[in-house]
N, CA and C atoms of all chains as a GROMACS GRO file, in nm:
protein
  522
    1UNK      N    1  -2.033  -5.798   3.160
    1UNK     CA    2  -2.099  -5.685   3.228
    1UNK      C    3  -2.077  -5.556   3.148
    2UNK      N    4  -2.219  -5.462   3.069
    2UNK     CA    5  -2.167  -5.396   3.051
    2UNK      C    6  -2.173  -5.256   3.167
    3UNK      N    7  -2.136  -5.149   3.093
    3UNK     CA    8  -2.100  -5.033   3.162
    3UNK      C    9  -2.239  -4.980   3.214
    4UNK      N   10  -2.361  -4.965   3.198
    4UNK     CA   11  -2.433  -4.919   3.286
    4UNK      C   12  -2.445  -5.023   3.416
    5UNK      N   13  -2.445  -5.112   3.360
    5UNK     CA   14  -2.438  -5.265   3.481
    5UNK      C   15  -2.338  -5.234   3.616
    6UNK      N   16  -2.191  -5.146   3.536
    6UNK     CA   17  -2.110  -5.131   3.639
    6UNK      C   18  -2.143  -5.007   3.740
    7UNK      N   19  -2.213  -4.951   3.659
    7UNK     CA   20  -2.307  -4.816   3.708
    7UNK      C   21  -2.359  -4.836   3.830
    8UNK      N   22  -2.444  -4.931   3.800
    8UNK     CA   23  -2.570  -4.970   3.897
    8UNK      C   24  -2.480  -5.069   4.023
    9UNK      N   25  -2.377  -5.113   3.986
    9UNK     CA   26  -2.319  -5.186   4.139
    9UNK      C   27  -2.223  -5.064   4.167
   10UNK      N   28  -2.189  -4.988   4.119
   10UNK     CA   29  -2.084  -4.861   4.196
   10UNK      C   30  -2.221  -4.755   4.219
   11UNK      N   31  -2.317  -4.739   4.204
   11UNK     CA   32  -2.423  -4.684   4.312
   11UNK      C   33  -2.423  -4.783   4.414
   12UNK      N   34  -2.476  -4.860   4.358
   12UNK     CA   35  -2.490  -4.967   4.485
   12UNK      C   36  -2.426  -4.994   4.612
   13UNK      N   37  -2.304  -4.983   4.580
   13UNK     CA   38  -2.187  -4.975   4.662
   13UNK      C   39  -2.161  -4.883   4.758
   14UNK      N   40  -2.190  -4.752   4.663
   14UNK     CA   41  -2.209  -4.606   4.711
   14UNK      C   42  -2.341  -4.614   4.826
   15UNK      N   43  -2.440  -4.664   4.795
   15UNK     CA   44  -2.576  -4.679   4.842
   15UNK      C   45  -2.488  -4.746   5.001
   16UNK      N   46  -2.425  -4.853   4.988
   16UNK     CA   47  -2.414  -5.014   5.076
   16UNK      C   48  -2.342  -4.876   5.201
   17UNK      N   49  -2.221  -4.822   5.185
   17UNK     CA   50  -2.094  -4.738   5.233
   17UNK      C   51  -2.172  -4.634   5.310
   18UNK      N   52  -2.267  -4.566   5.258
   18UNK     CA   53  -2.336  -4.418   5.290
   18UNK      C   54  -2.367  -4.383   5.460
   19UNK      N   55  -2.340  -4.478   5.525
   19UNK     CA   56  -2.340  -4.447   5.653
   19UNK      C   57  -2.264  -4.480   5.770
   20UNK      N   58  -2.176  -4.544   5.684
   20UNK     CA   59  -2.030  -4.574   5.762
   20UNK      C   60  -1.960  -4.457   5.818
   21UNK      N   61  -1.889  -4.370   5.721
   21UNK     CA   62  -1.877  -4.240   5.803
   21UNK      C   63  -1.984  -4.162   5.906
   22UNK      N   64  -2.078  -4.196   5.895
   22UNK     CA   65  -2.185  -4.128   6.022
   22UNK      C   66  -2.152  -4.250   6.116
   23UNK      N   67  -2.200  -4.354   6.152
   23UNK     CA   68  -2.111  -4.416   6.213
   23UNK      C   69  -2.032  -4.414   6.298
   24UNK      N   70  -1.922  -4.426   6.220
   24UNK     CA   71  -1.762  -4.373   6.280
   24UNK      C   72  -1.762  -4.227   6.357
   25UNK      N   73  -1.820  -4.121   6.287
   25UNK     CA   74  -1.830  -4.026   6.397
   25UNK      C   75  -1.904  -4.018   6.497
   26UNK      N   76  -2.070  -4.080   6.516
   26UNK     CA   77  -2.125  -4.121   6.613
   26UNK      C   78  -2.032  -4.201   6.714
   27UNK      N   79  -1.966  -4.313   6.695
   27UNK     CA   80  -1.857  -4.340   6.770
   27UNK      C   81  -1.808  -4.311   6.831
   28UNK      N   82  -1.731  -4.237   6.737
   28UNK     CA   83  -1.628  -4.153   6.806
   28UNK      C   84  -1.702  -3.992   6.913
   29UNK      N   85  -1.792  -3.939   6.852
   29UNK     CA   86  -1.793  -3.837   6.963
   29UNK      C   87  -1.926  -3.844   7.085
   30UNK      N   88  -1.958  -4.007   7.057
   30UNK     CA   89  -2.032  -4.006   7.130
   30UNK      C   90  -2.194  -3.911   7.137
   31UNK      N   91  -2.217  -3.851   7.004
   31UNK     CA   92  -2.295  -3.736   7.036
   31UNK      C   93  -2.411  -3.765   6.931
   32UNK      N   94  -2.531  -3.778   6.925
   32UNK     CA   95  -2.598  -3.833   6.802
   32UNK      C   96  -2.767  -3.723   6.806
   33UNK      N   97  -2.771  -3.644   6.890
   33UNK     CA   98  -2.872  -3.562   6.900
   33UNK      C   99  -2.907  -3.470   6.786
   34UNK      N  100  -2.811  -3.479   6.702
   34UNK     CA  101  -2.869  -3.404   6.544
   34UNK      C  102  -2.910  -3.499   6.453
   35UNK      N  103  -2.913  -3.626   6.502
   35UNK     CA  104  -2.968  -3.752   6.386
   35UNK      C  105  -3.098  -3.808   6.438
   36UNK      N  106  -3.166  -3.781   6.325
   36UNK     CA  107  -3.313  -3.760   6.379
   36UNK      C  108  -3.359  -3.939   6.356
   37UNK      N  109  -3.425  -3.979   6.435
   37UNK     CA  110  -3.448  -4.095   6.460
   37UNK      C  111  -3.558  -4.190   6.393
   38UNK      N  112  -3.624  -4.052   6.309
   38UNK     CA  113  -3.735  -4.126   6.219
   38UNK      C  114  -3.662  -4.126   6.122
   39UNK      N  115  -3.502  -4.062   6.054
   39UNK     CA  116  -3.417  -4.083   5.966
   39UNK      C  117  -3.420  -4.263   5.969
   40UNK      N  118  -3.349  -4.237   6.084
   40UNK     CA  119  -3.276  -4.400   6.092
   40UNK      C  120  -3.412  -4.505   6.072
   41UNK      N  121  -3.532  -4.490   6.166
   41UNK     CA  122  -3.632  -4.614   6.106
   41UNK      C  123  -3.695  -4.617   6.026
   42UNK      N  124  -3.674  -4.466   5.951
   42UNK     CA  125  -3.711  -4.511   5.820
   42UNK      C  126  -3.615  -4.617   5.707
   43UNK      N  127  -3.471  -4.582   5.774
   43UNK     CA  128  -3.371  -4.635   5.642
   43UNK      C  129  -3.376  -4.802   5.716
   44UNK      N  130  -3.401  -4.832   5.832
   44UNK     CA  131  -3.436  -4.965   5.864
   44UNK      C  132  -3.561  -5.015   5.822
   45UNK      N  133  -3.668  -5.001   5.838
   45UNK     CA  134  -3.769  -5.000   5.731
   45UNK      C  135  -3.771  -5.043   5.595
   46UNK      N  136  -3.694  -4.950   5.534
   46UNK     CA  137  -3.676  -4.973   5.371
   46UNK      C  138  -3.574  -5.065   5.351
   47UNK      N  139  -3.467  -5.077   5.435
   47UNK     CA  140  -3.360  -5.208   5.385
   47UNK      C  141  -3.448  -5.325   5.416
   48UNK      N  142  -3.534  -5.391   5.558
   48UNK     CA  143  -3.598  -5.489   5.532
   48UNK      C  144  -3.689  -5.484   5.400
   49UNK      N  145  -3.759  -5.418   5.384
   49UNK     CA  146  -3.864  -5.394   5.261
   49UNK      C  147  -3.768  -5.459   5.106
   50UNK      N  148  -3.633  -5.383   5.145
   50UNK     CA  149  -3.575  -5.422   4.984
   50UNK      C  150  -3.462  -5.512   5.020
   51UNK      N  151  -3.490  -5.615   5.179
   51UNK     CA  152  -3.444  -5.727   5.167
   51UNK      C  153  -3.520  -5.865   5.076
   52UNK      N  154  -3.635  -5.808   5.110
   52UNK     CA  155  -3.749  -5.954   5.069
   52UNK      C  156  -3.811  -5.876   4.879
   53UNK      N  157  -3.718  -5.754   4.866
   53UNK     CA  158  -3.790  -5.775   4.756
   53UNK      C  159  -3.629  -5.818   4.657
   54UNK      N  160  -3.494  -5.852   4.728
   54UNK     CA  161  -3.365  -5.834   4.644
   54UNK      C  162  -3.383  -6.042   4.626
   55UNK      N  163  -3.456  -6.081   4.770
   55UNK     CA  164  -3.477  -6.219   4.794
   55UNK      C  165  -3.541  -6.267   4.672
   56UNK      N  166  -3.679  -6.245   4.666
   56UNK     CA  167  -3.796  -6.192   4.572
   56UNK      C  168  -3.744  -6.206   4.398
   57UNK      N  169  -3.669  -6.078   4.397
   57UNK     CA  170  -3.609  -6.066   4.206
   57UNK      C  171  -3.487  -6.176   4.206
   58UNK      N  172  -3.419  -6.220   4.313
   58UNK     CA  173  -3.309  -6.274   4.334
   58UNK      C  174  -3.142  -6.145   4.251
   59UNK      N  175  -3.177  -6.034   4.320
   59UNK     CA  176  -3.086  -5.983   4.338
   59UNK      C  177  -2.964  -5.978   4.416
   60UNK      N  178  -2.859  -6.029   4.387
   60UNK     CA  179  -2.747  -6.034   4.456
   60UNK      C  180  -2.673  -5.923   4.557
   61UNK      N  181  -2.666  -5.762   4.417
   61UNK     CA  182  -2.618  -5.685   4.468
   61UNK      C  183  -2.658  -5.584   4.575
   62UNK      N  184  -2.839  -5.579   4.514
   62UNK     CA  185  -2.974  -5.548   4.657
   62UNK      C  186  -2.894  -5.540   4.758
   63UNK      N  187  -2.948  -5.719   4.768
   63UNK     CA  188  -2.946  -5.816   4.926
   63UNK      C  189  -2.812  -5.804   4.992
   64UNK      N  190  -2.675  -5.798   4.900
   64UNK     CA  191  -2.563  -5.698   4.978
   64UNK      C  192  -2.563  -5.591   5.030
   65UNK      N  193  -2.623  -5.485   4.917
   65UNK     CA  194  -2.609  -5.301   4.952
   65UNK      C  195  -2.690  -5.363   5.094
   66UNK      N  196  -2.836  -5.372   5.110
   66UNK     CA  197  -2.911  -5.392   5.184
   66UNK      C  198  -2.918  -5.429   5.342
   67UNK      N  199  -2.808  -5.518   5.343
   67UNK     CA  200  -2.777  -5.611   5.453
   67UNK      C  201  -2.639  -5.536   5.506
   68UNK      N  202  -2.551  -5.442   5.454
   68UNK     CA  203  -2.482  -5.358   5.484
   68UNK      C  204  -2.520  -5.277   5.534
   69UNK      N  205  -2.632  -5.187   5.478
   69UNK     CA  206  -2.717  -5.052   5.554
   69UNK      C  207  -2.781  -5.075   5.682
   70UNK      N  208  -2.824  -5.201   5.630
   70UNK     CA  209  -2.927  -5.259   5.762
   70UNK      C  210  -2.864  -5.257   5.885
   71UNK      N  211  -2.713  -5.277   5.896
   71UNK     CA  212  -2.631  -5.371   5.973
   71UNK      C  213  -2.599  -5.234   6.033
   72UNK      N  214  -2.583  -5.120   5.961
   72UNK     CA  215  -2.511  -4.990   6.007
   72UNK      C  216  -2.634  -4.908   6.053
   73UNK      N  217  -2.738  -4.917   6.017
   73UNK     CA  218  -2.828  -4.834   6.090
   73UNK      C  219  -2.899  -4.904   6.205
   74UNK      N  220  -2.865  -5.044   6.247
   74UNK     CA  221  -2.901  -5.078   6.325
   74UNK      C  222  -2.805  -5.044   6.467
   75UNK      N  223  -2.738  -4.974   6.409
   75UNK     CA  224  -2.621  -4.968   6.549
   75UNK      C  225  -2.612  -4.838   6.520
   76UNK      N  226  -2.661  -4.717   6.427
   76UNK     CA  227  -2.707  -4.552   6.453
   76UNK      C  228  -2.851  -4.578   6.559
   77UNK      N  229  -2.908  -4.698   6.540
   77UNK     CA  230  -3.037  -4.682   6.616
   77UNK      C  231  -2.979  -4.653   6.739
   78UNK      N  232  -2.954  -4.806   6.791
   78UNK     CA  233  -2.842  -4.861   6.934
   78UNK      C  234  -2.747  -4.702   6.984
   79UNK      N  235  -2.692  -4.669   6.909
   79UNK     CA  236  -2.637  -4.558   6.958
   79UNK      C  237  -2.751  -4.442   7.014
   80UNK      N  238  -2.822  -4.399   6.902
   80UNK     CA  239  -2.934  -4.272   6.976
   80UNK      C  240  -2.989  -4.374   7.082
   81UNK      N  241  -3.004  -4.488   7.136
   81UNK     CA  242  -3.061  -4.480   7.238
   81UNK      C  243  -2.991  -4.512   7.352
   82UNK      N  244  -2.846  -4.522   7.371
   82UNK     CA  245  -2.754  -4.540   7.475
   82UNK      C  246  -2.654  -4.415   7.473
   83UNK      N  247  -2.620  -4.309   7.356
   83UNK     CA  248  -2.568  -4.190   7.372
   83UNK      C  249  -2.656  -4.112   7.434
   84UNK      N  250  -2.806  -4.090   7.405
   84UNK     CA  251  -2.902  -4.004   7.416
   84UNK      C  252  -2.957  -4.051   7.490
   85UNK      N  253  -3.002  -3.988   7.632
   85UNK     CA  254  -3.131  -4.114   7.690
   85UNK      C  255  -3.260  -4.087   7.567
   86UNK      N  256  -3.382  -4.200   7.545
   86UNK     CA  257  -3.487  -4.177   7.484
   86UNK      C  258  -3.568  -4.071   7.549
   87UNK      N  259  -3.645  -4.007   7.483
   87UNK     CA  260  -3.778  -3.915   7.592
   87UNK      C  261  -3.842  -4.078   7.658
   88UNK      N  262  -4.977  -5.532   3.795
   88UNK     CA  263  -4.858  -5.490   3.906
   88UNK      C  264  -4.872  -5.599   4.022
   89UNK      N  265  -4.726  -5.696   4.027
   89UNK     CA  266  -4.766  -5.795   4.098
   89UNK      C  267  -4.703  -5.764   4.197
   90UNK      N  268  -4.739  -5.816   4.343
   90UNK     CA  269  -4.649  -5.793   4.501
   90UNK      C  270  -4.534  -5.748   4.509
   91UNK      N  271  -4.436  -5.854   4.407
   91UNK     CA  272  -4.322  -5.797   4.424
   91UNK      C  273  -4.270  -5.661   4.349
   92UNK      N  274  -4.344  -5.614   4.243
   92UNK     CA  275  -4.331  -5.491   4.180
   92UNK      C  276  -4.372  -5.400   4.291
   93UNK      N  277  -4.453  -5.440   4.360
   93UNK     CA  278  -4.569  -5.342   4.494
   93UNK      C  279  -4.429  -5.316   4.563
   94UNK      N  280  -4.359  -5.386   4.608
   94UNK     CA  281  -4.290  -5.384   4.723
   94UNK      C  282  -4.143  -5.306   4.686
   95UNK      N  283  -4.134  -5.338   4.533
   95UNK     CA  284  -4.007  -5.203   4.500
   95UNK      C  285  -4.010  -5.110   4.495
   96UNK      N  286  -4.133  -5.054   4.478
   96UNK     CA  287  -4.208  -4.962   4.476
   96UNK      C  288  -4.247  -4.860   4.620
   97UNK      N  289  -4.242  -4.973   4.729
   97UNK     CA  290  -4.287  -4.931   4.834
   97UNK      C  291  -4.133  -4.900   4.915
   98UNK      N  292  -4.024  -4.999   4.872
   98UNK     CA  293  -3.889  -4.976   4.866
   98UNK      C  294  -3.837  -4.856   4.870
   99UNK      N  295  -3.884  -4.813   4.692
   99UNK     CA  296  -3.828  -4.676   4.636
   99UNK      C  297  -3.892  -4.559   4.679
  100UNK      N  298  -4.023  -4.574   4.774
  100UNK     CA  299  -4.084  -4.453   4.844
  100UNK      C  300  -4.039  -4.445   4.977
  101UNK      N  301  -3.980  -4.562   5.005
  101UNK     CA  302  -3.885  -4.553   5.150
  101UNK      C  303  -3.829  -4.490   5.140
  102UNK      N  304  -3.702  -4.472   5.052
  102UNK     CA  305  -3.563  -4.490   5.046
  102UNK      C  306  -3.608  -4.337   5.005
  103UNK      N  307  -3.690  -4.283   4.916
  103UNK     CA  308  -3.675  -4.119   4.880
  103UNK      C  309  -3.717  -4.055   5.013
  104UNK      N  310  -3.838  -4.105   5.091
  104UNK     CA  311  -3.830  -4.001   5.210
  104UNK      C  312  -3.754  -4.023   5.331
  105UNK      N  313  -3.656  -4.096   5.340
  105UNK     CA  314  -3.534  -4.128   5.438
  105UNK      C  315  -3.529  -3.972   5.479
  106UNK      N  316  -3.467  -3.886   5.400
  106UNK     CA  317  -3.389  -3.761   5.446
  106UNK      C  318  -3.491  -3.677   5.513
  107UNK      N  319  -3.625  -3.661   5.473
  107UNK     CA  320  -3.666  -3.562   5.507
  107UNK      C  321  -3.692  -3.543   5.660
  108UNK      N  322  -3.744  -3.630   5.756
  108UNK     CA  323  -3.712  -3.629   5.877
  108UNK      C  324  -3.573  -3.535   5.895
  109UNK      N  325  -3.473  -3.590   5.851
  109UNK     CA  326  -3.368  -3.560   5.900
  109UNK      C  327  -3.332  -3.359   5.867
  110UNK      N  328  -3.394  -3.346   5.742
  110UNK     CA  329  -3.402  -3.216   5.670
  110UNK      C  330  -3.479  -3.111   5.792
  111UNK      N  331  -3.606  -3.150   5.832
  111UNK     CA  332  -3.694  -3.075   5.914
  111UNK      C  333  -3.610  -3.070   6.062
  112UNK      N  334  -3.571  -3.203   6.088
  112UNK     CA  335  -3.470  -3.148   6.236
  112UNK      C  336  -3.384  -3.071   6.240
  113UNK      N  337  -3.333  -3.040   6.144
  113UNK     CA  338  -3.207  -2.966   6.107
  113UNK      C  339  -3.250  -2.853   6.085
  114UNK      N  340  -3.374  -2.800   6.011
  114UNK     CA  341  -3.430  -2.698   5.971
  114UNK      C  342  -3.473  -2.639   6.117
  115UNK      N  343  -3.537  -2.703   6.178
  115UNK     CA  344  -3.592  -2.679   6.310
  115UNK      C  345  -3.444  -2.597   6.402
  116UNK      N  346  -3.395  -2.724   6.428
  116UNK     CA  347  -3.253  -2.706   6.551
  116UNK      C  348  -3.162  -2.614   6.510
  117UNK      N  349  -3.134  -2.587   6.393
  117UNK     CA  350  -3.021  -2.503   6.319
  117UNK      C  351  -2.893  -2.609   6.387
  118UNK      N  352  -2.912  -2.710   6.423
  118UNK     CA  353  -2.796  -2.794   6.444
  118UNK      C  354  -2.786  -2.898   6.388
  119UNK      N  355  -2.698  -2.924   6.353
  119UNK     CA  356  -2.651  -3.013   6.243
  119UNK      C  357  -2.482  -3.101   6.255
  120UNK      N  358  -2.407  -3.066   6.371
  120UNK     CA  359  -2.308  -3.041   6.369
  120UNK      C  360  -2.254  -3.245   6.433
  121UNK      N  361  -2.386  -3.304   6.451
  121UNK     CA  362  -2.323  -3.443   6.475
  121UNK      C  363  -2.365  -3.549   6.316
  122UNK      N  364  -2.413  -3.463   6.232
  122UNK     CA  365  -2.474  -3.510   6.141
  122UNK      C  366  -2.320  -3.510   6.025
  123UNK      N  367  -2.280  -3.634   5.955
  123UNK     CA  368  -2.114  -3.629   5.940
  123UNK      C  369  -2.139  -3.592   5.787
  124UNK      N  370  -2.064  -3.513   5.730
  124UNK     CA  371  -2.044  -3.420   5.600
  124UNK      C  372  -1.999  -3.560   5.494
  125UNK      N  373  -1.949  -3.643   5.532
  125UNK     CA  374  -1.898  -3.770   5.445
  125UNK      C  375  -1.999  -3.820   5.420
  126UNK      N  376  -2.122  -3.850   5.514
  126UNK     CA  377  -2.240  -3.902   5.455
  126UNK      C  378  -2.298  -3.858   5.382
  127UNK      N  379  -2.355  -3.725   5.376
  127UNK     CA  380  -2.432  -3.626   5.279
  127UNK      C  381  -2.318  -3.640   5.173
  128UNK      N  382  -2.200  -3.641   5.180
  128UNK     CA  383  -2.121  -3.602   5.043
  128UNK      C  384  -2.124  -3.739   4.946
  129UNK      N  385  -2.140  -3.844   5.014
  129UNK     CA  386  -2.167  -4.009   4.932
  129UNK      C  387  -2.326  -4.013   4.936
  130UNK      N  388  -2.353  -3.981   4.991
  130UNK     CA  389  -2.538  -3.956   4.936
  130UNK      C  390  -2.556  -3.889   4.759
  131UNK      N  391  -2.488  -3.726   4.798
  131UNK     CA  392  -2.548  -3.697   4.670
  131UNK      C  393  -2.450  -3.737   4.584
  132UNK      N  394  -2.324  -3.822   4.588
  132UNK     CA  395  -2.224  -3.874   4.471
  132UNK      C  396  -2.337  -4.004   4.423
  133UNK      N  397  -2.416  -4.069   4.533
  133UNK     CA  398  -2.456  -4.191   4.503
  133UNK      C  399  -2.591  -4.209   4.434
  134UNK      N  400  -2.664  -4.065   4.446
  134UNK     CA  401  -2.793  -3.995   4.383
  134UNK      C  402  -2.763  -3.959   4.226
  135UNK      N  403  -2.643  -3.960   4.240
  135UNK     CA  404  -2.606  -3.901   4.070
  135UNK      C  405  -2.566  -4.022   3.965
  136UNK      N  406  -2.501  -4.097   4.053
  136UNK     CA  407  -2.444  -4.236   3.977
  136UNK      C  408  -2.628  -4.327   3.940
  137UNK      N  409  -2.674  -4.298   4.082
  137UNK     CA  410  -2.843  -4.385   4.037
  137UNK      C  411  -2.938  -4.324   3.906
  138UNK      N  412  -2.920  -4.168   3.913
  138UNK     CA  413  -2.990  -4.100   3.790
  138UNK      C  414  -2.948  -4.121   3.707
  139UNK      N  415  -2.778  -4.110   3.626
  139UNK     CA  416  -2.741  -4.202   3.522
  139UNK      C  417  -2.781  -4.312   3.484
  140UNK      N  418  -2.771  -4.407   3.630
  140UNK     CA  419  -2.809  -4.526   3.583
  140UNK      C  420  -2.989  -4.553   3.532
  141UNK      N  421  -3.050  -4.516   3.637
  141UNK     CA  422  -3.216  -4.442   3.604
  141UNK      C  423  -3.228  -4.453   3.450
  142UNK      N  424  -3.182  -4.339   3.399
  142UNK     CA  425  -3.182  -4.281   3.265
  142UNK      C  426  -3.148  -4.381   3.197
  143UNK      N  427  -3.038  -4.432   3.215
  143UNK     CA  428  -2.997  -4.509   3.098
  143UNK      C  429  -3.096  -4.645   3.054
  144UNK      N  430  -3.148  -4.702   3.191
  144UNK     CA  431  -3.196  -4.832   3.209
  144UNK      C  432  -3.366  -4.793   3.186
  145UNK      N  433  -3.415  -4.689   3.148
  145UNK     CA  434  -3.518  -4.628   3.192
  145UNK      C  435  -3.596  -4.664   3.321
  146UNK      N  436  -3.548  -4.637   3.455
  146UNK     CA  437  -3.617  -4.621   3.546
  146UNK      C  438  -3.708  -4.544   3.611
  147UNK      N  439  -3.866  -4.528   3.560
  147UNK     CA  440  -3.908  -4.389   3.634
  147UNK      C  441  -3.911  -4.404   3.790
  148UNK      N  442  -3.923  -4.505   3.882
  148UNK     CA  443  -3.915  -4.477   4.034
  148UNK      C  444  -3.768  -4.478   4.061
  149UNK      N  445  -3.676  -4.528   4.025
  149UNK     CA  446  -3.552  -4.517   4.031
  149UNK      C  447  -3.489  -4.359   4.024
  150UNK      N  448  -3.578  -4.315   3.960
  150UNK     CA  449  -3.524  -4.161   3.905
  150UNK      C  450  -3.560  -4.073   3.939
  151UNK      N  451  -3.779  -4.101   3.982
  151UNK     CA  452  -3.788  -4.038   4.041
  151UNK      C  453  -3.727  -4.041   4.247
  152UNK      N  454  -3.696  -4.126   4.238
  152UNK     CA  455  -3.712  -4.127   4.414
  152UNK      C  456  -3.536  -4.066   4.443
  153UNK      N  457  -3.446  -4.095   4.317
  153UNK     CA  458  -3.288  -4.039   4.353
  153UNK      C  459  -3.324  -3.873   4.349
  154UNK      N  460  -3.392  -3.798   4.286
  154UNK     CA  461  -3.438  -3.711   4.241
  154UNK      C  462  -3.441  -3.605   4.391
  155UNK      N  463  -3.583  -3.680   4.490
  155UNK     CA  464  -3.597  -3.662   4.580
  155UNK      C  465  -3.442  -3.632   4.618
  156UNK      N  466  -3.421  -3.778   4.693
  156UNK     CA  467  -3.272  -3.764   4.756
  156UNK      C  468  -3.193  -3.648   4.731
  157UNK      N  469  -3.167  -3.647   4.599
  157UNK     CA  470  -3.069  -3.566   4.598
  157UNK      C  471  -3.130  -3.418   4.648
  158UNK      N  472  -3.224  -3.374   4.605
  158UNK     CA  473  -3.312  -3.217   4.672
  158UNK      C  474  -3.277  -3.176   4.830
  159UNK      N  475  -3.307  -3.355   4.872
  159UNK     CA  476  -3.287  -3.357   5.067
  159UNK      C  477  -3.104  -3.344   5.080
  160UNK      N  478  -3.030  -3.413   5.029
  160UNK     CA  479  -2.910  -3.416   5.075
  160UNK      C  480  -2.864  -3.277   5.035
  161UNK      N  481  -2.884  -3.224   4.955
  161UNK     CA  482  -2.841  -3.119   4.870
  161UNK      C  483  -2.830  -2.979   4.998
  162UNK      N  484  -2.962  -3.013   5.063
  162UNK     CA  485  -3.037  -2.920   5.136
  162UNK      C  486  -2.953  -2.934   5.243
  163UNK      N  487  -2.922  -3.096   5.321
  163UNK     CA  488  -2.863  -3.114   5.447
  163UNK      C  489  -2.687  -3.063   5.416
  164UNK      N  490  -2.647  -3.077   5.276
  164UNK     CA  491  -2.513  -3.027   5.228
  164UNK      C  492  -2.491  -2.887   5.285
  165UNK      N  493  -2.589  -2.792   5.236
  165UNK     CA  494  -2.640  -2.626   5.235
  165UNK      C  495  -2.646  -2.607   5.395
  166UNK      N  496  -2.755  -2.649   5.464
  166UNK     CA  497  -2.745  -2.691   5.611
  166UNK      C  498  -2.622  -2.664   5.689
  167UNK      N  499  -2.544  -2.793   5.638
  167UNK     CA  500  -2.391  -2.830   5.711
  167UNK      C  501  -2.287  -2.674   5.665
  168UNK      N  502  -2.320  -2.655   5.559
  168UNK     CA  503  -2.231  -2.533   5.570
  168UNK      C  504  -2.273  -2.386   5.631
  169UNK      N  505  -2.415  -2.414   5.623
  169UNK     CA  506  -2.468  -2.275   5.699
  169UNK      C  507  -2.477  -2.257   5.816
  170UNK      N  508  -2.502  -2.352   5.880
  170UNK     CA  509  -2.524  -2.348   6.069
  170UNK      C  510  -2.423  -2.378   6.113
  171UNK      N  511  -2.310  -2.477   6.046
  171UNK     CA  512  -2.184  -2.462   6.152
  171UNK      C  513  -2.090  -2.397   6.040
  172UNK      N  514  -1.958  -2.339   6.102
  172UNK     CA  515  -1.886  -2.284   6.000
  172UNK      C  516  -1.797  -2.421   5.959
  173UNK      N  517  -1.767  -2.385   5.834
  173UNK     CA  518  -1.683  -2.509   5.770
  173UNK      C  519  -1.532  -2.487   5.823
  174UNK      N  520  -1.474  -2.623   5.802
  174UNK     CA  521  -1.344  -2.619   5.824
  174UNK      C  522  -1.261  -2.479   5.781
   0.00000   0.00000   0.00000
């Protein structure tokens, strides 16, 4: 592996992590009315989109970052709609 | 340009307008204060590691769409320190 290679999986990584701390504070304060909700289906959106395309190139590190984000914005969704009532 | 090029493509136009929703609520509400500073701060660490990598690998949607990102996080960074006071 060389060094831009390691590049592209420590973004990646960076990419996979990026909403764990939002997350954890949604969690914790219970409060999610500044996270705008076309944020979140959009970033659900695009992780399926660059599930079938990591499937697709047979990308390994993708279909990880991917399935990480997916997993965490599916429960920022779940939260805005049981912290927040919906309109 | 075959499907699956279509679809990284359609990927990398996801993934650049993620923020902006989130940019205009914030712009709107002047609140920002459930929106967590760790995320925006691994956003634009993870926008910078992708433009390296971009560059190096020559990626133009790669580079252009971190590009984006980073403009939006940059903005929600600026945001977080202007509407609430910092630590």
């Amino acid at each position: 592996m060389n060094l831009i290679d390691l590049l592209g999986y420590f973004g990646a990584f960076l990419s996979a992590i990026t909403f764990i701390p939002q997350v954890l504070q949604a969690w914790k304060t219970k409060s999610v009315g500044d996270l705008s909700i076309w944020m979140i289906l959009i970033v659900i959106t695009s992780t399926i989109v660059w599930l079938i395309y990591a499937v697709n190139v047979g990308s390994g590190p993708v279909l990880v970052a991917n399935i990480i984000v997916l997993v965490l914005s599916l429960l920022l969704f779940y939260f805005k709609l049981t912290f927040k009532k919906p309109l």
